[in-house]
Biotite code that builds the C-alpha atoms (Angstrom):
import biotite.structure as struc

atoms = struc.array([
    struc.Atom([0.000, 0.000, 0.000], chain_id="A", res_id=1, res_name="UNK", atom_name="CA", element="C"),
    struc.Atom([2.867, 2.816, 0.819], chain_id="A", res_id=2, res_name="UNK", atom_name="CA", element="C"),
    struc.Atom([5.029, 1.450, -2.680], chain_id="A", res_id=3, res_name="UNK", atom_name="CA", element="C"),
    struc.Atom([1.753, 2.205, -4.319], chain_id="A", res_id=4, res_name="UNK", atom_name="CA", element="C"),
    struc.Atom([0.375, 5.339, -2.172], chain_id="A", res_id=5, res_name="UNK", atom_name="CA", element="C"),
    struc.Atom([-2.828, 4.049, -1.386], chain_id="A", res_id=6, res_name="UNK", atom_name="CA", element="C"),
    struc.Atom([-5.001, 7.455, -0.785], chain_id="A", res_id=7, res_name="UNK", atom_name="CA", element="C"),
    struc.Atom([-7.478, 5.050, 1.584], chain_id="A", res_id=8, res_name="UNK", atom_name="CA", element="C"),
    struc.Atom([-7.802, 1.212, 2.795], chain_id="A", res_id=9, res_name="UNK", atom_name="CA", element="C"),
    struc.Atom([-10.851, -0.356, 2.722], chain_id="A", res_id=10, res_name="UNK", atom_name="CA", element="C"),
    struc.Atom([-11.463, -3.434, 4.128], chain_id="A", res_id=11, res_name="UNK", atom_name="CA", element="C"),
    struc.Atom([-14.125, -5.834, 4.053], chain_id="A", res_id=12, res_name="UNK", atom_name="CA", element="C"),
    struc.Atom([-16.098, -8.230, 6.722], chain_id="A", res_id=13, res_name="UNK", atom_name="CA", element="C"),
    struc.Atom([-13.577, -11.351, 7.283], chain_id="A", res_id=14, res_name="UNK", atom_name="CA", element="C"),
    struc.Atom([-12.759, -13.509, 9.976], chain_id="A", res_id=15, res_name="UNK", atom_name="CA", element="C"),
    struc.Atom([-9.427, -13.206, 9.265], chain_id="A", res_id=16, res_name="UNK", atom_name="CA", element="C"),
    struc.Atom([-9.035, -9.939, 8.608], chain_id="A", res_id=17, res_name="UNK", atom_name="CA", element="C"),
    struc.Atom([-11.037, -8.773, 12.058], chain_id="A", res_id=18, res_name="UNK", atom_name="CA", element="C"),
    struc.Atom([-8.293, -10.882, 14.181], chain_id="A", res_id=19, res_name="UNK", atom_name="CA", element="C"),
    struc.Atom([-5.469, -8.473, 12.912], chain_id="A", res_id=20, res_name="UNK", atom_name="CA", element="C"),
    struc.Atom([-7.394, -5.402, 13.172], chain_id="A", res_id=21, res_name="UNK", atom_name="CA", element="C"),
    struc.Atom([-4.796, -3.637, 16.032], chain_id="A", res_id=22, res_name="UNK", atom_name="CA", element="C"),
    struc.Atom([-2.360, -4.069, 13.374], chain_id="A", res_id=23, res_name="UNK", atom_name="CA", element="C"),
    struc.Atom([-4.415, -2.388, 10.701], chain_id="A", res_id=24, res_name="UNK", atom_name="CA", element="C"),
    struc.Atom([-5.327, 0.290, 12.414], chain_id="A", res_id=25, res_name="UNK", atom_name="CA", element="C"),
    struc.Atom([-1.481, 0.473, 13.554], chain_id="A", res_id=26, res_name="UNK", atom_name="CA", element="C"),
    struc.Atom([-0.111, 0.063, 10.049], chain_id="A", res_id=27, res_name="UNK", atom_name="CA", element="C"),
    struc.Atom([-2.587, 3.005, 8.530], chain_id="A", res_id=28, res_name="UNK", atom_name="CA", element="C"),
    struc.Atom([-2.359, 5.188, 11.224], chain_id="A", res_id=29, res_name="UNK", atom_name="CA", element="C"),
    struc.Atom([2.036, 4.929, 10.916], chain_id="A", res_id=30, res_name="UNK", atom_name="CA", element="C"),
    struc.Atom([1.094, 5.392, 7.184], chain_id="A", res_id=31, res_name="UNK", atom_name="CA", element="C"),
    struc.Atom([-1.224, 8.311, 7.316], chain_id="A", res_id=32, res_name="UNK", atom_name="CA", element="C"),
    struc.Atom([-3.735, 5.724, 5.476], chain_id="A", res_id=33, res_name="UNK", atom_name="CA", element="C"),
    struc.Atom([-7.320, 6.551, 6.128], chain_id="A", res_id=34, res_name="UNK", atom_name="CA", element="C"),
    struc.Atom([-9.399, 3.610, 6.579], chain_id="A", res_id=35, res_name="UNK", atom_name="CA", element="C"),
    struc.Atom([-13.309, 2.621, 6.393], chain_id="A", res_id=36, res_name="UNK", atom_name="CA", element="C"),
    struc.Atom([-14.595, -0.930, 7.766], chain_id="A", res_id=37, res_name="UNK", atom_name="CA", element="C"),
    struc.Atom([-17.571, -3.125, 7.460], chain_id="A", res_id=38, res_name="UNK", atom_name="CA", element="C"),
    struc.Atom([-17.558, -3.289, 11.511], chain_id="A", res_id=39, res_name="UNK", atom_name="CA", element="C"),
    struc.Atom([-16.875, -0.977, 14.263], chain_id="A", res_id=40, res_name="UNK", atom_name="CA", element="C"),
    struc.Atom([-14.665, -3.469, 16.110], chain_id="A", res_id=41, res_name="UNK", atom_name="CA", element="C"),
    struc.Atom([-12.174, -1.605, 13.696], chain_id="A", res_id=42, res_name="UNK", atom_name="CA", element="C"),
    struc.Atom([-13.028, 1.474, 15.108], chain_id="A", res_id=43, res_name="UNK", atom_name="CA", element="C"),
    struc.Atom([-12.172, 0.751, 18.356], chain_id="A", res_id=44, res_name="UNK", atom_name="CA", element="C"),
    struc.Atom([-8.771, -0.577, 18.010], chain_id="A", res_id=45, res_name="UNK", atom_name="CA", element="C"),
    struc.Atom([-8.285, 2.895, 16.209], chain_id="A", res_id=46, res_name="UNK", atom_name="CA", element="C"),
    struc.Atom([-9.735, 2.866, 12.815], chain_id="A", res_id=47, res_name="UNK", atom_name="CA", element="C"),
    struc.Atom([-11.095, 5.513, 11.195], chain_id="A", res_id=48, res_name="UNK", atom_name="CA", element="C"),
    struc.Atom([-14.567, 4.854, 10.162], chain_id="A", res_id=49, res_name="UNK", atom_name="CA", element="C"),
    struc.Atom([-16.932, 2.012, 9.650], chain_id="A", res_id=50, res_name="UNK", atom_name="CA", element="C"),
    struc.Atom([-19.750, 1.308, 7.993], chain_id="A", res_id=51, res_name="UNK", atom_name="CA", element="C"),
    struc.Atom([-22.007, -2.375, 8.087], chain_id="A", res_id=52, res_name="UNK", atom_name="CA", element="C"),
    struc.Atom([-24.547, -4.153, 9.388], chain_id="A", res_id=53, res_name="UNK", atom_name="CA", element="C"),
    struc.Atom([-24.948, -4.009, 13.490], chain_id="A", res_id=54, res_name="UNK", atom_name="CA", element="C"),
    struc.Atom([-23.409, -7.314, 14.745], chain_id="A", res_id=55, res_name="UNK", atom_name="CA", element="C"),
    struc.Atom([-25.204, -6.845, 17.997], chain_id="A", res_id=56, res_name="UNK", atom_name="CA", element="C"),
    struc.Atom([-28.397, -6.798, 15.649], chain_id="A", res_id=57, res_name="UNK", atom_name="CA", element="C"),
    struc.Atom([-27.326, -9.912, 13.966], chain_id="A", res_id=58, res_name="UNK", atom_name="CA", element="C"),
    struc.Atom([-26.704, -11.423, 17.424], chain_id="A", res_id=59, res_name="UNK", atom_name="CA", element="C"),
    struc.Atom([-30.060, -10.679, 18.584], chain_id="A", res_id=60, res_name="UNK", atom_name="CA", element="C"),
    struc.Atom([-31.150, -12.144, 15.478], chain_id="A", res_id=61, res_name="UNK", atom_name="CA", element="C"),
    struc.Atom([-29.779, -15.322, 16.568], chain_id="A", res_id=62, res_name="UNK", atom_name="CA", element="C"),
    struc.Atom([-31.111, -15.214, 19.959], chain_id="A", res_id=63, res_name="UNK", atom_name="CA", element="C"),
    struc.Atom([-34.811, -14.933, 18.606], chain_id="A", res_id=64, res_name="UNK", atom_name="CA", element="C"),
    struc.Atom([-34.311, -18.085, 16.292], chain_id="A", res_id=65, res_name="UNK", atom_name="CA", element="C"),
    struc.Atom([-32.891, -19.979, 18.759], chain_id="A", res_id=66, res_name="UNK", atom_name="CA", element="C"),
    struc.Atom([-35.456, -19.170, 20.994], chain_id="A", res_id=67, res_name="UNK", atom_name="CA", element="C"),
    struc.Atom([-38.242, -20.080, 18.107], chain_id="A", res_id=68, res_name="UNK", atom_name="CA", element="C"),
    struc.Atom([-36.617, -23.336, 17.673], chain_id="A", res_id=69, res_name="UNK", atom_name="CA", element="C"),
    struc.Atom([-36.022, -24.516, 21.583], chain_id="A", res_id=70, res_name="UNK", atom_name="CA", element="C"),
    struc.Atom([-39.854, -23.387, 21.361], chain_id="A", res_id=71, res_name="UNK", atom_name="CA", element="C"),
    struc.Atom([-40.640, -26.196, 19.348], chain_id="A", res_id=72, res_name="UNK", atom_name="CA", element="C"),
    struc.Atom([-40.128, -24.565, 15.686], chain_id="A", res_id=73, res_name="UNK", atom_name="CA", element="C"),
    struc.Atom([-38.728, -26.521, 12.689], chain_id="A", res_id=74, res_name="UNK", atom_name="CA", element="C"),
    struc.Atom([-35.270, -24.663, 11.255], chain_id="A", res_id=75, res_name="UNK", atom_name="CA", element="C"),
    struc.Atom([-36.557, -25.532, 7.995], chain_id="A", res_id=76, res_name="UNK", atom_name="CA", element="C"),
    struc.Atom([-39.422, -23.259, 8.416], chain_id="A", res_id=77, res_name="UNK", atom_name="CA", element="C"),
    struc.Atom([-37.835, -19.950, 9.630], chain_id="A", res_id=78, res_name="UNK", atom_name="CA", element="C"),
    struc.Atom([-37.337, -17.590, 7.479], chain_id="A", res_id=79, res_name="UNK", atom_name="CA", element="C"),
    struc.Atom([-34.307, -16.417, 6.171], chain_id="A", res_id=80, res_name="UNK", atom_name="CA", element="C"),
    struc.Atom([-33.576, -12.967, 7.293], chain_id="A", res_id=81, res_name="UNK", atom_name="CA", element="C"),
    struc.Atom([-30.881, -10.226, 6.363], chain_id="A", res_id=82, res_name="UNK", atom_name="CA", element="C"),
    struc.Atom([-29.437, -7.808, 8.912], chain_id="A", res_id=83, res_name="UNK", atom_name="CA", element="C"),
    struc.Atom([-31.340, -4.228, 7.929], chain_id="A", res_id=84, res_name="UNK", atom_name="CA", element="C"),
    struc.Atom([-29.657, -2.058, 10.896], chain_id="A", res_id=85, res_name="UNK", atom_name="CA", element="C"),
    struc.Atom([-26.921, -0.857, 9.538], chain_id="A", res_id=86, res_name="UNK", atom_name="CA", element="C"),
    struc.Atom([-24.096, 1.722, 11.797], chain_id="A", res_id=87, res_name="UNK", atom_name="CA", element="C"),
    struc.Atom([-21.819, 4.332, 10.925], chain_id="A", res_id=88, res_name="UNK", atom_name="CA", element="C"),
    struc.Atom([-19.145, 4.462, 13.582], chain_id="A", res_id=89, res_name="UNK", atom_name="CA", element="C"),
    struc.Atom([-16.342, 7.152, 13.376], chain_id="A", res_id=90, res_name="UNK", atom_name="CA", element="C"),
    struc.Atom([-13.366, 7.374, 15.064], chain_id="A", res_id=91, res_name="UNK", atom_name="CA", element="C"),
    struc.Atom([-13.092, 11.456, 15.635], chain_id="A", res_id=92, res_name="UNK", atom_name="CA", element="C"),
    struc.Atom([-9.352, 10.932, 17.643], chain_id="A", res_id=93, res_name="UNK", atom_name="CA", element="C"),
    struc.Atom([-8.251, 9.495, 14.281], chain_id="A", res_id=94, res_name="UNK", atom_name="CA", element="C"),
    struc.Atom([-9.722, 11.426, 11.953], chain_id="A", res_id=95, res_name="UNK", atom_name="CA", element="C"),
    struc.Atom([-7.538, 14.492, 14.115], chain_id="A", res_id=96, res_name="UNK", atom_name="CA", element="C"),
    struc.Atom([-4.073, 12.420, 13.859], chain_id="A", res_id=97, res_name="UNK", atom_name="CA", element="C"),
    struc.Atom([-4.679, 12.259, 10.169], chain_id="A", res_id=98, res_name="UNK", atom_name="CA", element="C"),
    struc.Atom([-5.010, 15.768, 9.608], chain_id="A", res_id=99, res_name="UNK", atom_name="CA", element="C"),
    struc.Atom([-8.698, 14.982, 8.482], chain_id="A", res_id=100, res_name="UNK", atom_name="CA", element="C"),
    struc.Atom([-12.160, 17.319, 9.051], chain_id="A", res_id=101, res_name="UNK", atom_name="CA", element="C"),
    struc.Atom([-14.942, 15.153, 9.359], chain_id="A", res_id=102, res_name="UNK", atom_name="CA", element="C"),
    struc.Atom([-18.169, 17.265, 8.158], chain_id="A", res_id=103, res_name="UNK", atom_name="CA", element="C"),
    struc.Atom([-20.575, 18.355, 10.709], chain_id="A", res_id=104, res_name="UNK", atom_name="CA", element="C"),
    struc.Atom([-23.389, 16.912, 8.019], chain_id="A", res_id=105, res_name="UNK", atom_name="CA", element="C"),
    struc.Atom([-21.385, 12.968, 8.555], chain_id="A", res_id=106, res_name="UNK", atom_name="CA", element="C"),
    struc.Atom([-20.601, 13.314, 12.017], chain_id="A", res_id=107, res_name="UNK", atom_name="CA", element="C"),
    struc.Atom([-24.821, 14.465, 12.974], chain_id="A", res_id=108, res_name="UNK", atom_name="CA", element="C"),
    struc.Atom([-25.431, 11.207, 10.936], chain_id="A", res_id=109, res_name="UNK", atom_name="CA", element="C"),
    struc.Atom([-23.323, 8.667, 12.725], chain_id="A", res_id=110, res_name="UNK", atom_name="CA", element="C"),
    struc.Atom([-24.574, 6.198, 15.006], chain_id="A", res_id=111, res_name="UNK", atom_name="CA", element="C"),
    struc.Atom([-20.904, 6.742, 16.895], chain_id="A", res_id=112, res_name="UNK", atom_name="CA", element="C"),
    struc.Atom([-18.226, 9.374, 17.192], chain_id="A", res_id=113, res_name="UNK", atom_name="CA", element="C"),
    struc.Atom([-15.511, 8.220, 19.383], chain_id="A", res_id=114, res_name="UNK", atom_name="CA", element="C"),
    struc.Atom([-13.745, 10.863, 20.725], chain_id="A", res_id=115, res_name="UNK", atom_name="CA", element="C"),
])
């Protein structure tokens, strides 16, 4: 990313990826790289912004079917659903050590400004 100067890093939902998120938040931030996120767990090891579905919605999701089915419903007949609560998290400490202004109109938007 620096031998190519990368203006931003995106980076998508992946297992993998979300175990080594200190180290991309460490690696952008040493590299002045701005960053976005599909999950705030980013955020909070020192991303810069994310934007995805609410895990804690999905999670609650999950506690509802499980529920249904220790209730006595058949899996097979549960609908399939898709998370629709979606979160924009910013991280307003990095946005600062970049040398970044997040707008006013973004930040009164956000589900999250970490300060």
């Amino acid at each position: 990313m620096v031998r190519e100067r990368a203006d931003a890093l995106f980076v998508g939902p992946d297992a993998f990826f979300n175990t080594r998120r200190v180290q991309f938040a460490t690696m952008a931030a040493h590299h002045s790289i701005p960053t976005a996120f599909a999950v705030r767990e980013y955020i909070d090891a020192g991303g810069l912004m994310s934007y995805g579905a609410s895990l804690t919605d999905m999670f609650r999701q999950t506690g509802v079917y499980t529920g249904r089915i220790l209730k006595g419903a058949k899996p097979a007949d549960l609908p399939v659903l898709q998370s629709t609560k979606l979160e924009l998290v910013i991280n307003a400490q990095t946005a600062r050590m970049l040398g970044l202004t997040v707008p006013s109109s973004l930040l009164s938007v956000a589900d999250e400004v970490i300060e």
